[in-house]
C-alpha positions as CSV (number, residue, x, y, z in Angstrom):
1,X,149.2,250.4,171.0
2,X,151.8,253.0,169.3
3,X,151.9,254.3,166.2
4,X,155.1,253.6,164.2
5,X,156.8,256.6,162.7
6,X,157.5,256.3,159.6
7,X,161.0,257.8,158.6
8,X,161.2,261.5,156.7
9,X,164.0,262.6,154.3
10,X,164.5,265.5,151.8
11,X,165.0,266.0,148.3
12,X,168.4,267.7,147.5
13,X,167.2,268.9,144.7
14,X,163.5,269.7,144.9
15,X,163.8,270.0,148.8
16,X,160.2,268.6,149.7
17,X,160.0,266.1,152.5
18,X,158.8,262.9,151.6
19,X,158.6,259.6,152.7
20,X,161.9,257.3,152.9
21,X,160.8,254.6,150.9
22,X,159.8,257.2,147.9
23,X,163.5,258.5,148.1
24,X,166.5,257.0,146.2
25,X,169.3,257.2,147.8
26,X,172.9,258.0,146.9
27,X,175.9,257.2,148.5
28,X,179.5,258.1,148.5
29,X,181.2,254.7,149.6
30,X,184.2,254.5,152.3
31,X,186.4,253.7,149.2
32,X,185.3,257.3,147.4
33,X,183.1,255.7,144.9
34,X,179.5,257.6,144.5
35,X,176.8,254.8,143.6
36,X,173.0,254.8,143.7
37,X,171.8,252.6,146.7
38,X,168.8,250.8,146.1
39,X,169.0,249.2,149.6
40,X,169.3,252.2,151.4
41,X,171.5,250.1,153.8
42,X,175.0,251.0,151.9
43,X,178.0,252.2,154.1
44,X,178.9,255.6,153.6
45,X,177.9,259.3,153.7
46,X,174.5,259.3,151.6
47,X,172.1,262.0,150.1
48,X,168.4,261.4,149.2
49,X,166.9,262.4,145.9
50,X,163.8,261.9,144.2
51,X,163.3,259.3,141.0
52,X,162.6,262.3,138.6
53,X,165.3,263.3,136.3
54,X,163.9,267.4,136.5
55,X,165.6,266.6,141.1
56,X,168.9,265.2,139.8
57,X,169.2,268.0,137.3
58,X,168.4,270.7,140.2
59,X,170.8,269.2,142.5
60,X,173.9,268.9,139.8
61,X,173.0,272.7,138.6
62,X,173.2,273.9,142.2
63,X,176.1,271.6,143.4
64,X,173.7,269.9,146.1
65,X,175.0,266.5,145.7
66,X,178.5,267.4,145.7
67,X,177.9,269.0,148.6
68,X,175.6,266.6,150.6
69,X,178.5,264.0,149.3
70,X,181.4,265.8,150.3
71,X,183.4,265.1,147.0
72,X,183.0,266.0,143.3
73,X,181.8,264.4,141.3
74,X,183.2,263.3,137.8
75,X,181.5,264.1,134.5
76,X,181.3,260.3,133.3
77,X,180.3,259.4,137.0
78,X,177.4,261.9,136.7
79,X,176.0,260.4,133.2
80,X,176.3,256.8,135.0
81,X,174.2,258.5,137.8
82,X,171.8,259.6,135.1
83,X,171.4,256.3,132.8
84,X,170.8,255.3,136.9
85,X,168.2,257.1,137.5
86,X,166.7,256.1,134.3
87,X,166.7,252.7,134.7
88,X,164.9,253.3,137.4
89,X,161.5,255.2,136.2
């Protein structure tokens, strides 16, 4: 019988590995537009962060998301992504 591996991702912003499934993932779509992706199934170029505020914060101070995005990242589009993150606590 094998053992099923479960899948690993990091933190941008508090660079610890953890388990998919604890992760929240944010993506930038085809179209440009960054989202949060509950699904984790969203096309586009994604970045995985953890549900505290105290990650988000770390990864916006040090540009992390930006860069794991490949864009910037618009003031108003960065307090959506906060009131997003939020929600889901």
């Amino acid at each position: 019988m094998r053992v099923r591996r479960v899948p690993q991702r990091t933190c941008i912003g508090c660079r610890q590995v953890r388990q998919k499934r604890e992760l929240v993932r944010i993506v930038r779509t085809p179209e440009g537009e960054v989202v949060v992706d509950l699904t984790g199934k969203k096309a586009g170029r994604g970045a995985y962060i953890c549900s505290a505020p105290a990650c988000l914060e770390a990864a916006l101070r040090a540009k992390q998301l930006e860069r794991a995005l490949n864009t910037s990242i618009s003031p108003e589009k960065i307090s959506a992504l906060r009131q997003e993150l939020g929600n889901i606590v």
